[in-house]
N, C-alpha and C positions, 0 to 999 in steps of 0.2 A: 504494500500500500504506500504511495508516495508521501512526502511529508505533509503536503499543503491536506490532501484528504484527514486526516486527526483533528490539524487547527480546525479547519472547517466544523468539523462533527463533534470534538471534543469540546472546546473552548465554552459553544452555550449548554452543553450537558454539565459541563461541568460547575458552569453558574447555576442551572438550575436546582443541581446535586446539592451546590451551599446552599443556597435559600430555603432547600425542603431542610434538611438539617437543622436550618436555624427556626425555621417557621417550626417543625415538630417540638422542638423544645419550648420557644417561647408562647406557643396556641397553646400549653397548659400553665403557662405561670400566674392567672386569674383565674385559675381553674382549682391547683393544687390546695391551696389554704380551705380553701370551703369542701371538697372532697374527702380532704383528711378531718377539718371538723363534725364529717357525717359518721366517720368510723371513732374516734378519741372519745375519751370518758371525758377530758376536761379540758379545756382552754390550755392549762401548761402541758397539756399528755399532747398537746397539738399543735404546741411551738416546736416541741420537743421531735416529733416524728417530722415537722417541717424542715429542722435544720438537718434531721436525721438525712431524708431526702435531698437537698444541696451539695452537703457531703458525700453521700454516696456518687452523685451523677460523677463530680470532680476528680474525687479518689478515680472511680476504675477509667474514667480519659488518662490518668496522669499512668496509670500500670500499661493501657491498652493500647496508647497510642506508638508507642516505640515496638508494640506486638507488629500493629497492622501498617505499620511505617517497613518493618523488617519483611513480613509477607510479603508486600509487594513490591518490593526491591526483588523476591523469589519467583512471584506467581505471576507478577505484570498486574498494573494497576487495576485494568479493567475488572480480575475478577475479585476483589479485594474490594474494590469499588459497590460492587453487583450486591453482592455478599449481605455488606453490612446493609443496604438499601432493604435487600428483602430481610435480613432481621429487624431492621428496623419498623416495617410494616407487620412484622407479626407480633411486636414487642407493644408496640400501638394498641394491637384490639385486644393483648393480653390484659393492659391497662384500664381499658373500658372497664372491662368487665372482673376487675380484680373486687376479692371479695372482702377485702380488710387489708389492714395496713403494711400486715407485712411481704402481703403480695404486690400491694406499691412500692414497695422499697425494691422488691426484687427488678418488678418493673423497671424502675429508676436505675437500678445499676446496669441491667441491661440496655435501657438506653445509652450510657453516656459510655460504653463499650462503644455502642456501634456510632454514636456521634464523633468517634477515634478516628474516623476514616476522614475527617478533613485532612489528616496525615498523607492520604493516597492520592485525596486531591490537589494537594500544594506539589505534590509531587506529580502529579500526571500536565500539571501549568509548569510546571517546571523541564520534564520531557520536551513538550513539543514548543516552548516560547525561542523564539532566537532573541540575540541578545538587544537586539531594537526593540521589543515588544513585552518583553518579561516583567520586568517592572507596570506598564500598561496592564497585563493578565492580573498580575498578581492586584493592582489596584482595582479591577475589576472585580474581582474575588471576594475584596473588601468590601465592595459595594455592594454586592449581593447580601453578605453577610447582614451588611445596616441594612436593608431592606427589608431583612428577613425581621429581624430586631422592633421594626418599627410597625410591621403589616400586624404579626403574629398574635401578640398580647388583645392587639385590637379586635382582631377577627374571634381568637380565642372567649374575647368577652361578649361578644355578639353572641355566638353557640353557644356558649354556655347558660345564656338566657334563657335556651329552648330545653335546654339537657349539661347536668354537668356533663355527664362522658359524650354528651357528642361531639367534641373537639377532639379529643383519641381515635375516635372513628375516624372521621374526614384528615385526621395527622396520617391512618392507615391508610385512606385511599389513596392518597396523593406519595405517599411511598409506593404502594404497588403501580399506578401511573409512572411515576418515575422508574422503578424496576424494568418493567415491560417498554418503556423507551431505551434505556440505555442497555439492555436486549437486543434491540434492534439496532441502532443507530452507534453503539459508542465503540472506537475503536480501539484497540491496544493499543500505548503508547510506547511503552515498555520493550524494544527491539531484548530477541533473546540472548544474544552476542554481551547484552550490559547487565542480565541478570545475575545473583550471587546465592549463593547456599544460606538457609536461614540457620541462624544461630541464636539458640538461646542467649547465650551470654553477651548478646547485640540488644536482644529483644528483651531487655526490660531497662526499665528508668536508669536503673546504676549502671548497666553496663554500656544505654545510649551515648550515656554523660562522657564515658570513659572515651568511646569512639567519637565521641568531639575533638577529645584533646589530643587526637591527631591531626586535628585544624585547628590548629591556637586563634587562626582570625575566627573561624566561625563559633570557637567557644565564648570570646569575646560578644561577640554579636547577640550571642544567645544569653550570657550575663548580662548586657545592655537593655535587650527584649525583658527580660524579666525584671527588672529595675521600672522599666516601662510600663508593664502588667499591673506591678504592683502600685501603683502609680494609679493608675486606672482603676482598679478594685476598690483601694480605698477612698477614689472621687465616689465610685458607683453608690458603697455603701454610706456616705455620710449626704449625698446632694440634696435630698429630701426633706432629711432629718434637719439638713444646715439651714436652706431654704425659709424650711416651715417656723424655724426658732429666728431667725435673724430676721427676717423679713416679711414673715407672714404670709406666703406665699401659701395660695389653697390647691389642691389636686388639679384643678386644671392646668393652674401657673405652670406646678411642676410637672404635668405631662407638656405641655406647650415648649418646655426648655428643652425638654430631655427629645420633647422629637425635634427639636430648631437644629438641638446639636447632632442627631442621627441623621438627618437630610441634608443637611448640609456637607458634612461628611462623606455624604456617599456622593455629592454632586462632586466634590474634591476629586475621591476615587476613583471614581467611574468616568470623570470627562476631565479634568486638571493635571492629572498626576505625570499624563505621558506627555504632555506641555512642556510640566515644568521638568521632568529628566530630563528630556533633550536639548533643555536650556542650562541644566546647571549640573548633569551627569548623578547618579546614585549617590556618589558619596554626599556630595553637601546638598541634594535633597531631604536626604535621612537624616542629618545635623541639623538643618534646616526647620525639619519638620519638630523634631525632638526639642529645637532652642525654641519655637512656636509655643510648644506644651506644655512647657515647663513656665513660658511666661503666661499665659492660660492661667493657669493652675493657682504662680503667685497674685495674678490678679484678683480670683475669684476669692481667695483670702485676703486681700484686704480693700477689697470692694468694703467699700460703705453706707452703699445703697443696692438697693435691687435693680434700679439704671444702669447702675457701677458692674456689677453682676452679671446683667446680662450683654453689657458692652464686650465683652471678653469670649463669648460664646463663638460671634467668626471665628475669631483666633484661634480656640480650641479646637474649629472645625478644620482650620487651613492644616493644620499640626498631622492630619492623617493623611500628610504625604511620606510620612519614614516609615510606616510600617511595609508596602509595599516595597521601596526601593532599598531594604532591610532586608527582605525576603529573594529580591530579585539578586541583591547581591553573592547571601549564601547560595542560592540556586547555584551559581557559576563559579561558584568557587569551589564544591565538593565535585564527584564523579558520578557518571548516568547511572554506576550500581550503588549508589550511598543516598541519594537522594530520599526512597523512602524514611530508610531512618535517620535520618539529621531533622527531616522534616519531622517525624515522631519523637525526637529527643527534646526539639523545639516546644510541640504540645503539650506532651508531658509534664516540663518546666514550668510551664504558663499554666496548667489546668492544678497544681498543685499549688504557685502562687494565690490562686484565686480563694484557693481554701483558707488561706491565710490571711490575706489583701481585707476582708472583714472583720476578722480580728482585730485586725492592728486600726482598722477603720472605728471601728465603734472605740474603742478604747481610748484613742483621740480625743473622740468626741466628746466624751463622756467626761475626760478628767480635766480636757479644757474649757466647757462650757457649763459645768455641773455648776451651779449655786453656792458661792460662797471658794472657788477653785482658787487655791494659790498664786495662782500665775492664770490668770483669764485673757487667752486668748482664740476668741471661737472660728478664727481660724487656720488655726494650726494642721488638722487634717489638709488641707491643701496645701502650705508651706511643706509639710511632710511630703506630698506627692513630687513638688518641684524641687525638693533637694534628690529625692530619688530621681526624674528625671533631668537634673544637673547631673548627678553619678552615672545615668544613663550616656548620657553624652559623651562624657569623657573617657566611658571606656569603648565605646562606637569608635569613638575619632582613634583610641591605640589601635583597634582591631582594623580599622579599616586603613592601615597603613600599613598591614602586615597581607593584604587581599590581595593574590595576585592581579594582573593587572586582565583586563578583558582583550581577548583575542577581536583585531578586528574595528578597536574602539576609537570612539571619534576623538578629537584634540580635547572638547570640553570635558570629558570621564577620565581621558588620561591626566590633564591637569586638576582634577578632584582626587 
């Protein structure tokens, strides 16, 4: 099969593959609280199975993803791809109709197994992108993601008006739809000549991490990303909470922010991103983006108004140009058989952060805006974000000085 046939047939499966992903997770997140409050004895027995729930998804992404990252480095992405799609369509109507709580947990960790497979898809953008376009894919990729992010909860709440569990159902159809197209239509990316032997001691978290540090730039990079992550987890967990105490801001305000900042976003990713690479090259993109978020972040802390506040939202929108040219970079830097797993070492990282990124978010919160606090300053959670990503930066700019250079590459990528 020639190469342009993949791009062609891959490129929107593979948008579509993220969005059902992100949509299946997010169509139950106004679903999950009220579900679990049908099964709980009590209010705390139902905080309690909720975070139970969070954590599960997180944990088995953070074990699974360097699984399915190493399988299809083995098997070729497409059926790795295939796979998780139809598990995840039968994982779906297992959820409908699960009959207490601990068959939603089971659920739940079955899900976020086969949600691992974004792993197969960074990697299957990463096969067939050449080096003019990879960055563009990968910000693409992004975009789908915020799209999924922003449609989901929405739609999620619409169905659930008619039926809790009918959001599980239609999360199954549209996985099996998906399944039975990329059936048809998607093709191996994976040439046999670049596949590798699977190895345990590859495929799990500790030994992904190991096979980085045979790329000191990409290990970097991937210290950087999670510096990032975390960054972001703890905006996620406190935006609300900050919001609603500083400024008074009601459920719309904060749905109005949180989609200004998701749309906006994806406008960056989806149509900006391959603009501005071609204007200033990956590397200071990606610095670019990161110095963006970081001033974001210190804004939104010492905003003084909700004006103030919301002035800073472009900014934090323009800032999602370094995650793809972040991704496009490791892409070219590892080999066509490492790909899956560096891309699973990546998620793994990130999906364990996340578990954490809450913690350290509310704790923030808590002990600097608590009543009568020591040192009151409410906010600190955000100052916290942007010293992480200042740390992120800086160790971007060591690793990508250590990136070989791109085969091919124009004066402005060479000179970055």
């Amino acid at each position: 099969m020639s190469r342009s046939s993949p791009r062609q047939a891959g490129i929107p499966f593979i948008m579509i593959t993220v969005l059902l992903d992100v949509l299946t997770f997010s169509l139950t997140i106004p679903v999950f609280p009220s579900l679990i409050r049908q099964f709980a004895v009590s209010e705390a027995s139902a905080a309690w199975w909720m975070g139970a729930m969070i954590a599960a998804f997180s944990i088995m992404q953070f074990l699974f993803a360097p699984v399915l990252g190493a399988l299809s480095d083995r098997f070729g992405r497409r059926k790795v791809i295939l796979a998780s799609i139809a598990g995840m369509a039968i994982d779906q109507l297992f959820m409908a109709f699960a009959p207490g709580l601990v068959w939603l947990l089971v659920g739940r960790m079955v899900a976020g197994l086969t949600a691992a497979n974004v792993t197969a898809a960074n990697a299957y953008i990463a096969d067939i992108s050449g080096p003019q376009d990879r960055a563009k894919n990968f910000g693409m990729m992004g975009a789908a993601f915020g799209v999924g992010f922003i449609t989901g909860p929405a739609l999620g709440g619409i169905l659930a008006e008619v039926n809790l569990h009918l959001p599980f159902m239609v999360a199954a159809g549209l996985a099996g739809l998906n399944f039975l197209y990329g059936l048809l239509v998607l093709p191996e990316s994976l040439a046999p000549a670049n596949r590798r032997a699977f190895s345990l001691a590859r495929a799990n978290p500790v030994g992904s991490l190991r096979a980085l540090a045979m790329h000191p730039a990409v290990l970097g990079l991937a210290a950087s990303r999670t510096c990032m992550v975390l960054a972001m987890g703890v905006m996620q967990m406190v935006w609300v909470l900050y919001t609603t105490k500083r400024f008074g801001w009601s459920e719309l305000d904060n749905g109005l922010s949180l989609a200004a900042v998701g749309l906006t976003t994806v406008l960056v990713q989806g149509v900006l991103i391959d603009r501005i690479v071609k204007k200033l090259g990956e590397p200071r993109t990606a610095l670019l983006g990161i110095g963006l978020e970081a001033t974001a972040y210190a804004g939104y802390g010492a905003a003084s108004s909700a004006t103030a506040f919301a002035a800073f939202i472009p900014v934090h929108s323009m800032s999602g140009i370094s995650s793809p040219a972040i991704q496009s970079i490791v892409a070219r830097s590892v080999g066509a058989d490492e790909q899956g797993s560096v891309q699973g070492a990546f998620a793994s990282m990130q999906s364990l952060t996340f578990i954490l990124a809450p913690l350290i978010g509310a704790e923030l919160f808590e002990h600097f805006t608590a009543e009568g606090a020591a040192i009151p300053i409410p906010g600190m959670p955000f100052y916290f974000g942007a010293a992480m990503l200042a740390l992120a930066g800086l160790v971007a700019a060591w690793a990508m000085r250590r990136v070989p250079a791109p085969k091919h590459a124009d004066p402005v990528t060479e000179a970055a």
